[in-house]
RODO-2510 file (C-alpha; in nm, 4 decimals, decimal comma):
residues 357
     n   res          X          Y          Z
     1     x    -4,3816    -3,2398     4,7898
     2     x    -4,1105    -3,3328     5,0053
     3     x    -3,8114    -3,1411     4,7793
     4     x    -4,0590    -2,8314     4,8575
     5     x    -4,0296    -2,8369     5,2006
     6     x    -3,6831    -2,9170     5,1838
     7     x    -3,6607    -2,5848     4,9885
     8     x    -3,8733    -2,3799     5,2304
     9     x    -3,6870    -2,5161     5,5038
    10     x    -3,3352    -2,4430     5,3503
    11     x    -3,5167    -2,0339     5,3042
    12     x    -3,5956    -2,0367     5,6570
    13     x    -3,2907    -2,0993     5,7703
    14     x    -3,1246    -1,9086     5,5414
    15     x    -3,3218    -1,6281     5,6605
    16     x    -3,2508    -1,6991     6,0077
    17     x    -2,8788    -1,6592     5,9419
    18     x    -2,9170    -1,3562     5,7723
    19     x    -3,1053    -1,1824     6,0568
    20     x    -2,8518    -1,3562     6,3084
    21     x    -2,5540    -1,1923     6,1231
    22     x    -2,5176    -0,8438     6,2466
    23     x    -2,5495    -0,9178     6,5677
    24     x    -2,2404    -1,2437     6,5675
    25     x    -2,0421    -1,0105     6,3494
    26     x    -2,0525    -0,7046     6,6010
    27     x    -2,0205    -0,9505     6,9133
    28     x    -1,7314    -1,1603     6,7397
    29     x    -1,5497    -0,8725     6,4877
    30     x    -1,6612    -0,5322     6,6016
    31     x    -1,9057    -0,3126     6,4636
    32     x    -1,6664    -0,1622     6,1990
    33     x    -1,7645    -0,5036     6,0218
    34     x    -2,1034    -0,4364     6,0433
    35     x    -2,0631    -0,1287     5,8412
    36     x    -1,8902    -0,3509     5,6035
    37     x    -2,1759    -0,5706     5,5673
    38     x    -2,3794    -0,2524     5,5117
    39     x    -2,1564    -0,1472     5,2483
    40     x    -2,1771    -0,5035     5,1131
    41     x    -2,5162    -0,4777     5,0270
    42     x    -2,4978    -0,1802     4,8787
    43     x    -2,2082    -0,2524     4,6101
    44     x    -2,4649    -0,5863     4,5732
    45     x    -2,7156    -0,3421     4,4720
    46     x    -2,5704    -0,1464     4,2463
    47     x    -2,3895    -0,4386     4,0824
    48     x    -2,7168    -0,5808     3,9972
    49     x    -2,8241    -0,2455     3,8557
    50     x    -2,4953    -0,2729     3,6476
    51     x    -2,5634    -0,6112     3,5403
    52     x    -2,8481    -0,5593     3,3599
    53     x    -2,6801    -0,3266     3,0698
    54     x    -2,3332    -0,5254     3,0934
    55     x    -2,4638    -0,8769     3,1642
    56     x    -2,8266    -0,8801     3,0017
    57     x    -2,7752    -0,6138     2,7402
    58     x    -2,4061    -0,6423     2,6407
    59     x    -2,3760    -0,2691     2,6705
    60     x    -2,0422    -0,1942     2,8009
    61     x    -2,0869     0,0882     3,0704
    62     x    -1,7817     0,2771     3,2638
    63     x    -1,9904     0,5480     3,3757
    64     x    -2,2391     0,3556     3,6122
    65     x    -2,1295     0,5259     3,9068
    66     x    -2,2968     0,9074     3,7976
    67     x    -2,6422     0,6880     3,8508
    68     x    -2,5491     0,6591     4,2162
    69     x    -2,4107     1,0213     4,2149
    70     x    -2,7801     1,1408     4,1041
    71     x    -2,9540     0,9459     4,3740
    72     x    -2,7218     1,0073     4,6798
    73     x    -2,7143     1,3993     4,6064
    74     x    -3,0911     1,3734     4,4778
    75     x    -3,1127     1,2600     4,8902
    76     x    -2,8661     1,4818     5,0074
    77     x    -3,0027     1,8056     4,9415
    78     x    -3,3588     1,7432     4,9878
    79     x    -3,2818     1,5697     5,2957
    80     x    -3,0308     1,8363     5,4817
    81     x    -2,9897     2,2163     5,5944
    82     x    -2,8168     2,3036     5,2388
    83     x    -3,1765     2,4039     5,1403
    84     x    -3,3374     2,3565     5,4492
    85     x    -3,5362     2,0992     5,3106
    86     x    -3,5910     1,8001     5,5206
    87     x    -3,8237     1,5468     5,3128
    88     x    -3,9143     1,1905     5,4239
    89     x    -3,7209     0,8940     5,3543
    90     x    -4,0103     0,7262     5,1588
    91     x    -4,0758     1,0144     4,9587
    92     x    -3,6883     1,0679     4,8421
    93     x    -3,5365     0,7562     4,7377
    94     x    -3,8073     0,6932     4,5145
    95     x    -3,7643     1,0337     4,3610
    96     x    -3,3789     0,9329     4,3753
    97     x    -3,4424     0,6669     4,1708
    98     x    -3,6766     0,8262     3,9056
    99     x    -3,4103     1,0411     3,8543
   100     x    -3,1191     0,8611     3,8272
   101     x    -3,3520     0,6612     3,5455
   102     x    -3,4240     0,9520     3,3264
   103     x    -3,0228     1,0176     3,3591
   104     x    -2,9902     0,7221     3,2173
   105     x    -3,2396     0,7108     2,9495
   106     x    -3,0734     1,0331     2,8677
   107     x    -2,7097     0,8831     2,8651
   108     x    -2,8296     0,5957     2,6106
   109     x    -3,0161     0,8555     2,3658
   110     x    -2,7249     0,9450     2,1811
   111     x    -2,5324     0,6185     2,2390
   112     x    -2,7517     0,3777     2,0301
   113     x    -2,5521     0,3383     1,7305
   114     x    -2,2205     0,3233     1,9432
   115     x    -2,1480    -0,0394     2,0484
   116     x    -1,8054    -0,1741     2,2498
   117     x    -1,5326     0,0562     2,3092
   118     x    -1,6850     0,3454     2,1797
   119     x    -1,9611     0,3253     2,4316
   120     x    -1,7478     0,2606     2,6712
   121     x    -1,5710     0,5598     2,6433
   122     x    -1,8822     0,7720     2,6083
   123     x    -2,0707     0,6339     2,9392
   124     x    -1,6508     0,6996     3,0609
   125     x    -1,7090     1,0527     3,0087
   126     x    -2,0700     1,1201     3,1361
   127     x    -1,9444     0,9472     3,4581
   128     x    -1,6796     1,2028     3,4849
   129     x    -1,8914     1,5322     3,3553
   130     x    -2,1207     1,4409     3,6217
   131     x    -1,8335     1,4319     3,8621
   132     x    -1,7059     1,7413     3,7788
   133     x    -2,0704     1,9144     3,7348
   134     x    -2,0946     1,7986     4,1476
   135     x    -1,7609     1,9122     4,2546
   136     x    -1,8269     2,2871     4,0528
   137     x    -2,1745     2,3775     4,1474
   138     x    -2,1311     2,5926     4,3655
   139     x    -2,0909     2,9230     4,1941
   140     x    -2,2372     3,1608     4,1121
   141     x    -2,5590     2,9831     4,2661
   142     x    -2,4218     2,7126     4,5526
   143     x    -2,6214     2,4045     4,4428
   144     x    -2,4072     2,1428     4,5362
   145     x    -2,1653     2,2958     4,7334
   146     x    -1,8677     2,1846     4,5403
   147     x    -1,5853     1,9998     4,6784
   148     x    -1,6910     2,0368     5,0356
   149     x    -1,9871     1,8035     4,9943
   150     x    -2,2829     1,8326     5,1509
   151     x    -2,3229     1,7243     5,5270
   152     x    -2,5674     1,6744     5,8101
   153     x    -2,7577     1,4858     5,5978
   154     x    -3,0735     1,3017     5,7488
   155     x    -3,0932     0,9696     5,8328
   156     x    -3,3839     0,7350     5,7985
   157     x    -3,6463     0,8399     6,0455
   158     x    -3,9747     0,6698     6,0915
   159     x    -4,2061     0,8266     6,3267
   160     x    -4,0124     0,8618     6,6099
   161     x    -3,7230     0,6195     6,5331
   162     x    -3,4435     0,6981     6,3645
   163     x    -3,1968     0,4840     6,2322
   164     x    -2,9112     0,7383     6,3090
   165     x    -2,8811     0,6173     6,6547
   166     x    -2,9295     0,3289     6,8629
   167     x    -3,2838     0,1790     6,9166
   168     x    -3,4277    -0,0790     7,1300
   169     x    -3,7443    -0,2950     7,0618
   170     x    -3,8599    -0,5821     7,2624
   171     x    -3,5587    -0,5647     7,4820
   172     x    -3,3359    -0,6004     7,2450
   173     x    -3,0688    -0,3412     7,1446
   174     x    -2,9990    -0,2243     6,7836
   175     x    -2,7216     0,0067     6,6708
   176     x    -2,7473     0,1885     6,3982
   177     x    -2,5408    -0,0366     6,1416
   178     x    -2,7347    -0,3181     6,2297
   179     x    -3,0456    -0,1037     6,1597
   180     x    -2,9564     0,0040     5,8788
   181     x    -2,8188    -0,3598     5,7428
   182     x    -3,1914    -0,4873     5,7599
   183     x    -3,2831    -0,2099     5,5457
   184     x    -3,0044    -0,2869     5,3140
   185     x    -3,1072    -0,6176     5,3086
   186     x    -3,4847    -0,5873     5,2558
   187     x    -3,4326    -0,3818     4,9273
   188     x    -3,1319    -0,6142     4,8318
   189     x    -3,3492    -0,8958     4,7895
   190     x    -3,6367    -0,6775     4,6399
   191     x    -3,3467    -0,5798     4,3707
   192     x    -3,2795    -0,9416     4,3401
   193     x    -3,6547    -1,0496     4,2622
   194     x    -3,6778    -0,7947     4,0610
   195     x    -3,3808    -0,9102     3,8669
   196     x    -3,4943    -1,2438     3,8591
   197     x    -3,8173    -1,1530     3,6754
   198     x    -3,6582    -0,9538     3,4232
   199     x    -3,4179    -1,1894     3,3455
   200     x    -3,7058    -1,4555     3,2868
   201     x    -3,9619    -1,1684     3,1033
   202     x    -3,9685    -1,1084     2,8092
   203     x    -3,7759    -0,7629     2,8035
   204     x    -3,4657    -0,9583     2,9616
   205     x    -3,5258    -1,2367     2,6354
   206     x    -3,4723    -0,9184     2,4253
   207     x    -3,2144    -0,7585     2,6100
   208     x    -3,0038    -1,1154     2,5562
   209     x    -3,0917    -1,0784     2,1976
   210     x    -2,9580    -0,7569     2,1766
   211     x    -2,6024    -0,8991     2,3444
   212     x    -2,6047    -1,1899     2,0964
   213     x    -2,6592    -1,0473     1,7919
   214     x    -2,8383    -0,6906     1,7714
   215     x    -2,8813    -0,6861     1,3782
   216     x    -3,0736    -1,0317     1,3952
   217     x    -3,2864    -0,9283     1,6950
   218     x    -3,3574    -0,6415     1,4970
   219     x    -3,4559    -0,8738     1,2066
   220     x    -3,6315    -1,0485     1,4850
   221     x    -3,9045    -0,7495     1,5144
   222     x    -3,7148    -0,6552     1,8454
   223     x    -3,7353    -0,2340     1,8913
   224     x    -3,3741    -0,2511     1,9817
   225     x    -3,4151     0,1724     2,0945
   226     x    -3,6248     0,1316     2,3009
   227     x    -3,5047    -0,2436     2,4474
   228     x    -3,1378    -0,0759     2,5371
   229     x    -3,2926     0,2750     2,6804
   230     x    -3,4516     0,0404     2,8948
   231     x    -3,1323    -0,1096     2,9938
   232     x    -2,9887     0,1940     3,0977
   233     x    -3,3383     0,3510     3,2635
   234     x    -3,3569     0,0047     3,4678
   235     x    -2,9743     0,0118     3,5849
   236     x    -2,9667     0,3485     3,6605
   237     x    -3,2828     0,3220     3,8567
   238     x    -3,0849     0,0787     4,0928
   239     x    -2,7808     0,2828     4,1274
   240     x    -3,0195     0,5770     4,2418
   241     x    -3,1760     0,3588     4,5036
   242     x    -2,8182     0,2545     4,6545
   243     x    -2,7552     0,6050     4,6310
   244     x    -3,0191     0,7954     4,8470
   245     x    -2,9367     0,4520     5,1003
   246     x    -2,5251     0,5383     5,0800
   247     x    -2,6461     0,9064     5,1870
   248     x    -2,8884     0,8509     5,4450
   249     x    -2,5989     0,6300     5,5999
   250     x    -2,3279     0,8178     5,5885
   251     x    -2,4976     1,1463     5,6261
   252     x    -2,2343     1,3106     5,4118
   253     x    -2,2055     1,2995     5,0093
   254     x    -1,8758     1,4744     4,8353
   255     x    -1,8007     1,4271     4,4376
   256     x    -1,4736     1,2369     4,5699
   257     x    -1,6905     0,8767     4,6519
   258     x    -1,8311     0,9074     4,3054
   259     x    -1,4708     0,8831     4,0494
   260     x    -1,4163     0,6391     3,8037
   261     x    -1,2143     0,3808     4,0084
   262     x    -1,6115     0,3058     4,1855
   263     x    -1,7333     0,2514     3,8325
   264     x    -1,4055     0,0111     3,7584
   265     x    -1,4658    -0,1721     4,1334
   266     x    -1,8501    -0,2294     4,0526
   267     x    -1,7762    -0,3205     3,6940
   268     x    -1,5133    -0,5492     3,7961
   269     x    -1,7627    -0,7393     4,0478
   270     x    -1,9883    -0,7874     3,7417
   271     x    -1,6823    -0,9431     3,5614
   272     x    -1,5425    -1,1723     3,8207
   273     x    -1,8872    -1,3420     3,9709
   274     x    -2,0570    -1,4047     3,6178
   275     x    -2,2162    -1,1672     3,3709
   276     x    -2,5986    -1,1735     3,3524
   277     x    -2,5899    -1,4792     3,6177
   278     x    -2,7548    -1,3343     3,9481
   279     x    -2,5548    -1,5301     4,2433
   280     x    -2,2200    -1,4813     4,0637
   281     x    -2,3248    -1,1090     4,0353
   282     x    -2,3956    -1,1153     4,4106
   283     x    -2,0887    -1,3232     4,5116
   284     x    -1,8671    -1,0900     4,3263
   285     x    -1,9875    -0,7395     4,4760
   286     x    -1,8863    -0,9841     4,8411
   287     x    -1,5434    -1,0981     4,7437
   288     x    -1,4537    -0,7270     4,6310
   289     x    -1,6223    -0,5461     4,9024
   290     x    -1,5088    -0,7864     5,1878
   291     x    -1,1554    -0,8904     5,0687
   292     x    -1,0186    -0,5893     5,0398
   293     x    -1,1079    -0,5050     5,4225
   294     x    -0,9829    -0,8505     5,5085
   295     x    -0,6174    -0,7521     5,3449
   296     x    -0,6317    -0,4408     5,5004
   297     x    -0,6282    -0,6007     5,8855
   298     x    -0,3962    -0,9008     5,7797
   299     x    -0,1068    -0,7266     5,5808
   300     x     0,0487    -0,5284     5,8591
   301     x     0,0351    -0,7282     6,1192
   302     x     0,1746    -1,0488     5,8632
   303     x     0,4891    -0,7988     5,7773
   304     x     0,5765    -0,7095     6,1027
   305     x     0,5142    -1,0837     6,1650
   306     x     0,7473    -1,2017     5,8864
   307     x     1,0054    -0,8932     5,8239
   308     x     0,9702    -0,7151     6,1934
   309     x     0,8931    -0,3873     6,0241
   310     x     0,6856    -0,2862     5,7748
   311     x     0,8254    -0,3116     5,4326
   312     x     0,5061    -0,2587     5,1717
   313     x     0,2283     0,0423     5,2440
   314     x    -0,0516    -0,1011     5,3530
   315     x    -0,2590     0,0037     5,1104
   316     x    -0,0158    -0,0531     4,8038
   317     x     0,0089    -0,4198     4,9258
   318     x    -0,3610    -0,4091     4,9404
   319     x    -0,3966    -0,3331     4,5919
   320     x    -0,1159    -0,5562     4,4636
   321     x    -0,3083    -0,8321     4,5956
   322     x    -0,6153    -0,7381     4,4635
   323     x    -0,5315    -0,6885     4,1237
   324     x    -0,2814    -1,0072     4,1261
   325     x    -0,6320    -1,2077     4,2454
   326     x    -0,8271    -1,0611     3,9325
   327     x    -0,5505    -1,1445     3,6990
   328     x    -0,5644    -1,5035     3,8568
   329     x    -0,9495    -1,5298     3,8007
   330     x    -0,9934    -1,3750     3,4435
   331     x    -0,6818    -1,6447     3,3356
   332     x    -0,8310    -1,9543     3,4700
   333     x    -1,2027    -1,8540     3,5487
   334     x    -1,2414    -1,6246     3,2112
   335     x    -1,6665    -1,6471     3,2563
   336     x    -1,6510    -1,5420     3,5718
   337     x    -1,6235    -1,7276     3,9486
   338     x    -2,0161    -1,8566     3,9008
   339     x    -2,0763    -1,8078     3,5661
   340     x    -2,4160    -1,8896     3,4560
   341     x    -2,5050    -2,2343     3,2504
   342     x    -2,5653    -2,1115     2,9417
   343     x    -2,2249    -1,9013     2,9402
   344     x    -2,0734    -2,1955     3,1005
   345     x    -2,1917    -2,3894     2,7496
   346     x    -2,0634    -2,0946     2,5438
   347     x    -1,7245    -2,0800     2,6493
   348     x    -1,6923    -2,4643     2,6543
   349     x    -1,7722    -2,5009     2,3030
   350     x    -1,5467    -2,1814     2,1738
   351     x    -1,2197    -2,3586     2,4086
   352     x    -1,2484    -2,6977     2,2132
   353     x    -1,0074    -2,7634     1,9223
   354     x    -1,1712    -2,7430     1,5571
   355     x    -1,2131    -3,1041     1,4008
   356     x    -0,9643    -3,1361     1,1107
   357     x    -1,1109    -3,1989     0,7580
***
């Protein structure tokens, strides 16, 4: 009894900070960090979506970013003046979603029998097609409007608020990236329960089958099709949700925020937190989404600090760094910053030395 309400006491206050955050990050950093944190939860979402094929499944997927594509155009044009269509918020993520899950049932159809790097180069190329589908649309019928994107795309609007501008309720002001980070963060932790009961069902027992060894779960009476479709239908169905969200908030999609190098970053925070473990998931898509900004403010100012001028591009420096930290943590954390137990086991027992004859 009493380690239970030590638990609910540690979720209260846990929620407590989490609804306190926007506000001491925009009093303390600015409100350009508060659209960080917004972004932050959504690279948490669709790294979750991603780690159910990679980290459940074991399918190896460099296309993941087309899912979001589907559901942040899906939003896009039924939610701006490019058709004149203007539907509701609850209405079109939903449908976002549905979508980007039939894309994905779709994409694994004719990848079944493909496993490693010849999936990966097939989900590679559906990532791009749908890429360069987006950015040629527009002719002779102007679907997507090609390169230029579509703009003036709604934001949320309930009744008469709308999370495009600043609202106040019980006397206390809201911007609009601190609306929109409770939104975030409300279907964030939906996408982590549901996570966590898939991963404990029965379907995410199959899926880890399926990563072991798929012949023996097939031996096993496991209907591997249909198990890995729904690997890909699930993921994708999360990458449409952060999607329709990444339109509504920036209200402006273009086939340029959807290349491969997204697909790499979200794969890449699958990698480095822990594949198929939920909190290393989550505290992977933070360290990528947040350090990154973090080198970006500290590098110039350290150069002219250090060298009086600035002798590395910003962003070059930026990257350097990143890619020297990854290199760090796949050498001497090779499951992953918070790998999970089991995978913690498995890598323990492969490291230690054979016993001679």
């Amino acid at each position: 009894m009493k380690r239970r309400w030590t638990l609910w006491i540690a979720y209260a206050l846990l929620a407590a900070a989490l609804a306190a955050l926007p506000f001491l990050v925009e009093q303390n950093l600015g409100r350009t960090w508060v659209r960080t944190l917004d972004f932050a939860l959504l690279y948490i979402m669709l790294a979750l979506g991603l780690n159910i094929v990679v980290g459940y499944a074991g399918l190896l997927d460099l296309g993941y970013i087309a899912f979001y594509a589907v559901g942040a155009y899906a939003y896009a044009l039924l939610a701006s003046p490019h058709f004149g269509i203007h539907g509701p918020f609850w209405a079109l993520l939903p449908l976002g979603a549905m979508l980007a899950a039939l894309f994905g049932a779709l994409l694994g159809a004719p990848t079944l029998r493909l496993r490693g790097d010849y999936l990966a180069i097939v989900t590679l190329g559906f990532g791009e097609i749908v890429r360069i589908f987006l950015n040629n649309l527009n002719a002779p019928v102007n679907i997507t409007n090609g390169p230029q994107g579509v703009n003036l795309v709604d934001p949320i609007r309930l009744g008469n608020w709308s999370w495009g501008r600043s609202q106040s309720w019980l006397g206390v002001e809201f911007s609009s990236a601190q609306l929109y980070y409770y939104v975030f963060l409300a279907l964030a932790l939906l996408i982590i329960l549901a996570s966590l009961r898939l991963e404990n069902s029965r379907i995410g027992r199959a899926w880890e089958a399926i990563r072991e060894d798929e012949v023996a779960a097939a031996a096993m009476g496991i209907n591997t099709r249909n198990i890995k479709l729904l690997a890909f239908a699930m993921g994708a169905s999360f990458g449409g949700v952060s999607g329709g969200l990444f339109a509504s908030f920036q209200g402006f999609v273009s086939p340029e925020s959807f290349g491969l190098m997204e697909s790499i970053t979200v794969l890449c925070m699958v990698v480095l937190g822990g594949m198929g473990h939920i909190p290393g998931v989550i505290l992977g898509a933070l360290l990528l989404t947040l350090m990154p900004e973090v080198l970006r403010h500290t590098i110039v100012p350290l150069q002219k600090t250090l060298f009086g001028q600035v002798v590395v591009d910003a962003e070059a420096a930026r990257m350097l760094l990143f890619g020297l930290a990854l290199i760090w943590a796949m050498q001497w954390r090779p499951a992953g910053l918070w790998p999970s137990p089991t995978r913690r086991r498995e890598l323990a027992r492969r490291q230690q030395p054979e016993a001679g004859p």
